[in-house]
FIVOLO-613314 format. One record per residue (C-alpha): z, x, y negated. Coordinates in steps of 0.05 Angstrom, whole numbers. Each point is the difference from the previous one (the first is absolute). Layout:
<atoms>
(atom (Z; X; Y))
...
</atoms>
This chain:
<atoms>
(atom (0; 0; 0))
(atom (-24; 19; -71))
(atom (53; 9; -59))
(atom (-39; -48; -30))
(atom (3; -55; 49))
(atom (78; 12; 12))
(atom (4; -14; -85))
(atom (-48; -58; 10))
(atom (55; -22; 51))
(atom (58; 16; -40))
(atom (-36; -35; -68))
(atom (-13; -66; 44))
(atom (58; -11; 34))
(atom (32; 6; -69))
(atom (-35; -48; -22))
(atom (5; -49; 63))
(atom (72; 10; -13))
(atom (0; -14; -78))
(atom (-45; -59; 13))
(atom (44; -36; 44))
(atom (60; 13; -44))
(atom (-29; -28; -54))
(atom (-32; -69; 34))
(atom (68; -4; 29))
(atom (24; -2; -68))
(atom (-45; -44; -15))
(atom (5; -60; 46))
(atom (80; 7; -9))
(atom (-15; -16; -79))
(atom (-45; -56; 13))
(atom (37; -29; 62))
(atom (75; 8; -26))
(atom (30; -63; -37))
(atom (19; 9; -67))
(atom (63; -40; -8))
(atom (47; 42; -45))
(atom (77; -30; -5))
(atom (57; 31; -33))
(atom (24; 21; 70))
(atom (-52; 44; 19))
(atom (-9; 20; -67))
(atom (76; 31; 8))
(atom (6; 68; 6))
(atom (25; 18; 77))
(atom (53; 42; 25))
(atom (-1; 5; 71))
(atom (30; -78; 2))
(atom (51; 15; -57))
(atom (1; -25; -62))
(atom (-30; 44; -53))
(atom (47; 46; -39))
(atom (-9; 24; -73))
(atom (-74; -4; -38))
(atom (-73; -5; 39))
(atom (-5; 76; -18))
(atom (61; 11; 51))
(atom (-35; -38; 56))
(atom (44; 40; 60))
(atom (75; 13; 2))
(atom (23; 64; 4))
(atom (41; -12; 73))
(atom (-60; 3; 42))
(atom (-23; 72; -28))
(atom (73; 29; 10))
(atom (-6; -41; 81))
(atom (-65; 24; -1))
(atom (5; 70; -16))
(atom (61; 12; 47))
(atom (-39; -32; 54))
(atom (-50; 42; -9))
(atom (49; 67; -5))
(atom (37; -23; 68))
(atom (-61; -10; 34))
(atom (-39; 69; -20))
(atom (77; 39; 31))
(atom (-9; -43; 68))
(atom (-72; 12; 4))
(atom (26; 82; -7))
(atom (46; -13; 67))
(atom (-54; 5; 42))
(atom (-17; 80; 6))
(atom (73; 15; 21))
(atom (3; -58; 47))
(atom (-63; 25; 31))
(atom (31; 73; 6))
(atom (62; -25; 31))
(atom (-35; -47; 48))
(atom (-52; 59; 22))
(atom (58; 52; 6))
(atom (40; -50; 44))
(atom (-54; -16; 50))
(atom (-1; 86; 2))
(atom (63; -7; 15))
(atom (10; -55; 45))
(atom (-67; -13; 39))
(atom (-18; -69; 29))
(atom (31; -8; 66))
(atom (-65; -19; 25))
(atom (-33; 63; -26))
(atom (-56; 33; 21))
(atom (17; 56; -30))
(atom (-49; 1; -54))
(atom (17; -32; -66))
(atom (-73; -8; -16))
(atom (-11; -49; 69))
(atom (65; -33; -13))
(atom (-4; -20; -76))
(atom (-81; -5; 5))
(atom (-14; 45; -67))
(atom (-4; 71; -1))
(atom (60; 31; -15))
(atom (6; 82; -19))
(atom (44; 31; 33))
(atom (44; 50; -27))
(atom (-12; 70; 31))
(atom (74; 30; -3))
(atom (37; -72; 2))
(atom (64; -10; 36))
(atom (42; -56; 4))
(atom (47; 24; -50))
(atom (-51; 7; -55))
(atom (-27; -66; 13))
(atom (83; -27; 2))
(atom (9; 33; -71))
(atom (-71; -26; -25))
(atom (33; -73; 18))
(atom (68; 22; -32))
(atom (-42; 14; -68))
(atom (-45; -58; 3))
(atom (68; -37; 8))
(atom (26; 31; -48))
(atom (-54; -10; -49))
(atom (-4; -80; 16))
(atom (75; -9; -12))
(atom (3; 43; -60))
(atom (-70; -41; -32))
(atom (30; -68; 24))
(atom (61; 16; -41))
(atom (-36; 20; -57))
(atom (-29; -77; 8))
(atom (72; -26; 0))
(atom (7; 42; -59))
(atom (-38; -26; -36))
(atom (-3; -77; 23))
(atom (71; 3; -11))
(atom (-6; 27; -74))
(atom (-60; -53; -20))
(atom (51; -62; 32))
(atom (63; 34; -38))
(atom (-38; -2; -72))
(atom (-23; -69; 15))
(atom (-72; 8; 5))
(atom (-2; -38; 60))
(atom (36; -66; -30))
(atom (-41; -49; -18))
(atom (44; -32; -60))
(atom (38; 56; -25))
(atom (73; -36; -19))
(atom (25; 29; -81))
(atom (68; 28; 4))
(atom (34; -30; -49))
(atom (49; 50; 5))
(atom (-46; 52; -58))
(atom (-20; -50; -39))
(atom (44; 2; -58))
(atom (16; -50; -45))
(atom (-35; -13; -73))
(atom (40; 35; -56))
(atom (17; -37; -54))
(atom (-24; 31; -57))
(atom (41; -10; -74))
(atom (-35; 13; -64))
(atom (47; 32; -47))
(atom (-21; -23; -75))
</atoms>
C-alpha cells in the first residue's frame, strides 16, 4: 500500500466519522421536543438542590470526595509489584505439592529462574516484599486517617461554636 492511499484512508474515514456525528446531531435537533419548564431549566446538582449563583454550578464536596478517591485508588493500584514479589518468592519457597518440578509447567508462564537462588534468599525476598506491603498499607492509614481527622471526609461539616466569639459592643466616646 501507497502513502498516498493509507492518507486517502485516513482523510475518509475522518470524514465518515465527522459525517455521522454531525447527522446524528442533526436528527436529535429536529426529533427532540422542545418543551422548556422552569424545572429543567434549573441548574442540576447531581439531584441536590443548587447552591450559590449559576456561575457556581458544582459544590465543592464532590472535588474534595473526588480527589481523595482518586489519591486512594492510584496507592492500591501501587500494591501490586510487591504482592507479585512476595507471591513469586513464596511459590520458590514452598512449591506446589503436586509439582512437577518445574515452575514454568506448573504456573503455565515462563518463569526465570534465578541462577544462585536458595531458599533463604527467596524467604528474605518474601520478608521485604512483606515488609514493603505493610509499611505502604500504613502509609494508606496514614493518611486516610489524617483526611477523616480534618473532616474532609464529612459531608456537613458541624461549626464549633466553641471559637466563635461573641460581637463586641462597640462605645463611641464623644
Amino acid at each position: 500500500m501507497s502513502p498516498t492511499s493509507i492518507a486517502a484512508y485516513v482523510v475518509l474515514f475522518g470524514s465518515v466519522g465527522l459525517l455521522f456525528l454531525l447527522v446524528s446531531l442533526l436528527m436529535g435537533r429536529l426529533v427532540r421536543p422542545k418543551m422548556p419548564t422552569p424545572a429543567k431549566l434549573d441548574a442540576y446538582e447531581c439531584g441536590e438542590p443548587a447552591v450559590g449563583t449559576s456561575f457556581v454550578q458544582f459544590d465543592l464536596r464532590f472535588y474534595v470526595v473526588a480527589l481523595v478517591f482518586i489519591v486512594f485508588e492510584v496507592e492500591v493500584a501501587l500494591f501490586f509489584p510487591p504482592a507479585t514479589t512476595f507471591g513469586t518468592a513464596t511459590r520458590w519457597m514452598n512449591p506446589p505439592p503436586n509439582a512437577s518440578g518445574s515452575l514454568e509447567a506448573d504456573l503455565g508462564v515462563t518463569v526465570q529462574k534465578p541462577e544462585t537462588g536458595t531458599p533463604e534468599d527467596a524467604r528474605m525476598l518474601a520478608l521485604a516484599a512483606a515488609v514493603d506491603l505493610a509499611a505502604f498499607f500504613a502509609l494508606i492509614l496514614l493518611g486516610f486517617a489524617y483526611v477523616w481527622r480534618r473532616g474532609d471526609l464529612d459531608w456537613v461539616r458541624a461549626i464549633d461554636t466553641s471559637q466563635s466569639r461573641p460581637a463586641r459592643k462597640i462605645h463611641l466616646v464623644p
